[in-house]
C-alpha positions as CSV (number, residue, x, y, z in Angstrom):
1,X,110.5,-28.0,-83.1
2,X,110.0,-31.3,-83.5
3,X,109.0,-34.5,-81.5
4,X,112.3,-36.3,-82.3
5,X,114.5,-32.7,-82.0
6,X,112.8,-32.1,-78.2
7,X,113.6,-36.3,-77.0
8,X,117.2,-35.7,-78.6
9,X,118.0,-32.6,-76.5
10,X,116.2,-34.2,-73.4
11,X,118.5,-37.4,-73.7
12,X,121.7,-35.0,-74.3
13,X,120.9,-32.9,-70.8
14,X,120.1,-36.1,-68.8
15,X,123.9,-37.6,-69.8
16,X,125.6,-33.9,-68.6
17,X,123.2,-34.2,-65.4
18,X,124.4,-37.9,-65.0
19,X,127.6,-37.6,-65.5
20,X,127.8,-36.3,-61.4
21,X,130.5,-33.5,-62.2
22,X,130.4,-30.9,-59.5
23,X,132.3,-27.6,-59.7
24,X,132.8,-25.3,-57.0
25,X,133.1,-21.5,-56.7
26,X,133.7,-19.1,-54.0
27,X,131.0,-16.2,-54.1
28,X,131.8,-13.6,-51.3
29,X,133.1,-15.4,-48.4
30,X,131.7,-18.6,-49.1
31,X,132.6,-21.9,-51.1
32,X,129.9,-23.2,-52.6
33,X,129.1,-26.6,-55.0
34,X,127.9,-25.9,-58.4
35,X,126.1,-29.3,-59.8
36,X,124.4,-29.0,-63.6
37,X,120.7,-29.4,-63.4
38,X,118.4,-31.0,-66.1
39,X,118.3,-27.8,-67.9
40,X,121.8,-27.7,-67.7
41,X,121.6,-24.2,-65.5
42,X,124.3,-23.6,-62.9
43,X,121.9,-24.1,-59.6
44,X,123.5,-22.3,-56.4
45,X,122.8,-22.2,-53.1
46,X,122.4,-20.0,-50.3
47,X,125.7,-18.8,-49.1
48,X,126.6,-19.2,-45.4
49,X,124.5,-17.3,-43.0
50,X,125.3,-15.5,-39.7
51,X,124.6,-12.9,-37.9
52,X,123.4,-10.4,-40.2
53,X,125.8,-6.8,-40.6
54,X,123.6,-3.9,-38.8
55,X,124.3,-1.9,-41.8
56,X,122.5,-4.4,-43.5
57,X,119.5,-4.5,-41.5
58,X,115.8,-3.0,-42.0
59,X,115.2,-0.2,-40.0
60,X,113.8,-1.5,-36.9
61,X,114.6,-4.9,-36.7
62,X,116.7,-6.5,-34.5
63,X,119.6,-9.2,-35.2
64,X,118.5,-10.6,-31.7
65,X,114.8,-11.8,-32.9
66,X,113.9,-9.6,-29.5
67,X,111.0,-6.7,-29.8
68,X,111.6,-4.0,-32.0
69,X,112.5,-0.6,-30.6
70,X,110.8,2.7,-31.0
71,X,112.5,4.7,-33.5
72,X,112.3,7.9,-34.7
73,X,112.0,8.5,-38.4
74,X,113.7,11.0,-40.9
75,X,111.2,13.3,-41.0
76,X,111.0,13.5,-37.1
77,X,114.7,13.6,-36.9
78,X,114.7,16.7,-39.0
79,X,111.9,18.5,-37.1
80,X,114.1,17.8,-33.6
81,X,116.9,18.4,-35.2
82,X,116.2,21.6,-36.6
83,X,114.7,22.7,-33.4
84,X,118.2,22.1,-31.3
85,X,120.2,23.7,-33.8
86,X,118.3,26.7,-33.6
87,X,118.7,26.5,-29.5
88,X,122.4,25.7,-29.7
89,X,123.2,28.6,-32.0
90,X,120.8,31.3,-29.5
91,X,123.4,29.0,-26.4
92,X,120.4,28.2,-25.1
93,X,121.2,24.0,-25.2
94,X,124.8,22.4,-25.6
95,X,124.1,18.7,-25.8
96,X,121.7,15.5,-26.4
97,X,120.8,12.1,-26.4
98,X,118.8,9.6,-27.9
99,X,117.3,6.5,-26.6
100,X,115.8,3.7,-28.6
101,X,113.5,1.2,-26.0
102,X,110.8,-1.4,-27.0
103,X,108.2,1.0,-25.4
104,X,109.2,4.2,-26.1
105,X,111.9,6.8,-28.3
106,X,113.6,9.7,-26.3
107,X,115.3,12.8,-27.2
108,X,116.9,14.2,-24.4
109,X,118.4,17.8,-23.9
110,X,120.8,19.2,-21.6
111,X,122.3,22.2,-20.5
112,X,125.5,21.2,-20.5
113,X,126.9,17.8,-20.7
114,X,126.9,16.7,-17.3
115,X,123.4,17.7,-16.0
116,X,120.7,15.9,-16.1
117,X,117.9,16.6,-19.3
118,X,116.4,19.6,-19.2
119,X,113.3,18.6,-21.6
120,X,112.8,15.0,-24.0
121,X,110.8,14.6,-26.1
122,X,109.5,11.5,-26.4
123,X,107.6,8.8,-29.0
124,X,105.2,6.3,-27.2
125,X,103.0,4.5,-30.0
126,X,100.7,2.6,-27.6
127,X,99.5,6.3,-26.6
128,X,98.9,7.4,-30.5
129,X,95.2,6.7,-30.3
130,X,94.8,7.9,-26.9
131,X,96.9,11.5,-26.3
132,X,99.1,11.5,-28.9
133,X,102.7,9.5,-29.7
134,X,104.6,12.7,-28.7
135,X,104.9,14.4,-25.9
136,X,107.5,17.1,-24.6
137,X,108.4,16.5,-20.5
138,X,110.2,18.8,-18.3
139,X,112.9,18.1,-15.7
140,X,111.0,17.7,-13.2
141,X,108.7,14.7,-14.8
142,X,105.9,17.1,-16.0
143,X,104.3,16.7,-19.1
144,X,104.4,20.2,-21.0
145,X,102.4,19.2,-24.1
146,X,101.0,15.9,-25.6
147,X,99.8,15.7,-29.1
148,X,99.7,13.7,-32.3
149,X,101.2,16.1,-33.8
150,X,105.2,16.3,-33.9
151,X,105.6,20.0,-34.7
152,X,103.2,21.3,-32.3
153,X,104.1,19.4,-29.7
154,X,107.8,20.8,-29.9
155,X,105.9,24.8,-29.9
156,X,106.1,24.6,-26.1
157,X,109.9,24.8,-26.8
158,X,110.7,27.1,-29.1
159,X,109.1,30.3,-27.9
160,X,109.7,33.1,-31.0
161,X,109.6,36.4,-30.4
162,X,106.5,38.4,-31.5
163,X,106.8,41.5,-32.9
164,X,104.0,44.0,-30.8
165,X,103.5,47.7,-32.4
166,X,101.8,49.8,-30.8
């Protein structure tokens, strides 16, 4: 292209960028001004923010801006998960709960609904170095098993039965 063709097409998009003409569009929820540019692209900005939808949130973060919980993730989930539906179809549990803190994540068990937990197993990071992030804790307050390791950590709970020939 030439020098004269690249000043006459700069000189026609400064007179539509002078001109001052604002449109306006609504995108989502929001009204928004739409002003040509130099290069005579539509520029946009950011639409309205609030609080952000918790469906819409990273895992672990917080709309709050306070400390992130604890969580557990999908892989633990499963392993727990596969554990109490094996001890709620043998009757042995009926119900749980789970507990999302800055320090810690809790599963608890129970019985029946309105005891107290029978065991939970619990996720501490600041102890992952140390003992292990998971540990498995009785009623009483006693530590059953500690571990790195998840699935090993839940064997205290599921006891199989052994077949013995003899």
């Amino acid at each position: 292209m030439s020098d004269q063709a690249i000043s006459d097409s700069a000189k026609s998009d400064s007179r539509e960028s002078d001109s001052g003409e604002s449109d306006s569009a609504v995108i989502g929820a929001a009204v928004v001004e739409i002003t040509p540019t130099r290069t005579n692209r539509a520029q946009i900005p950011a639409p309205i923010s609030g609080p952000t939808p918790l469906a819409a949130q990273p895992a672990g973060s917080s709309a709050s801006g306070t400390a992130d919980n604890v969580v557990f993730d999908r892989g633990e989930l499963r392993e727990i998960l596969n554990l109490y539906g094996r001890k709620v179809a043998a009757g042995e549990w009926r119900d749980y709960a789970i507990d999302f803190a800055p320090q810690k994540a809790v599963f608890s068990i129970f019985r029946r609904a309105s005891e107290y937990a029978l065991y939970r197993i619990e996720k501490n990071p600041k102890l992952a170095r140390k003992q292990g992030a998971y540990a498995v804790v009785a009623a009483s307050g006693l530590v059953l098993k500690r571990g790195h390791d998840l699935r090993r950590v839940m064997d205290v709970l599921d006891k199989r039965l052994k077949l013995i020939s003899s």
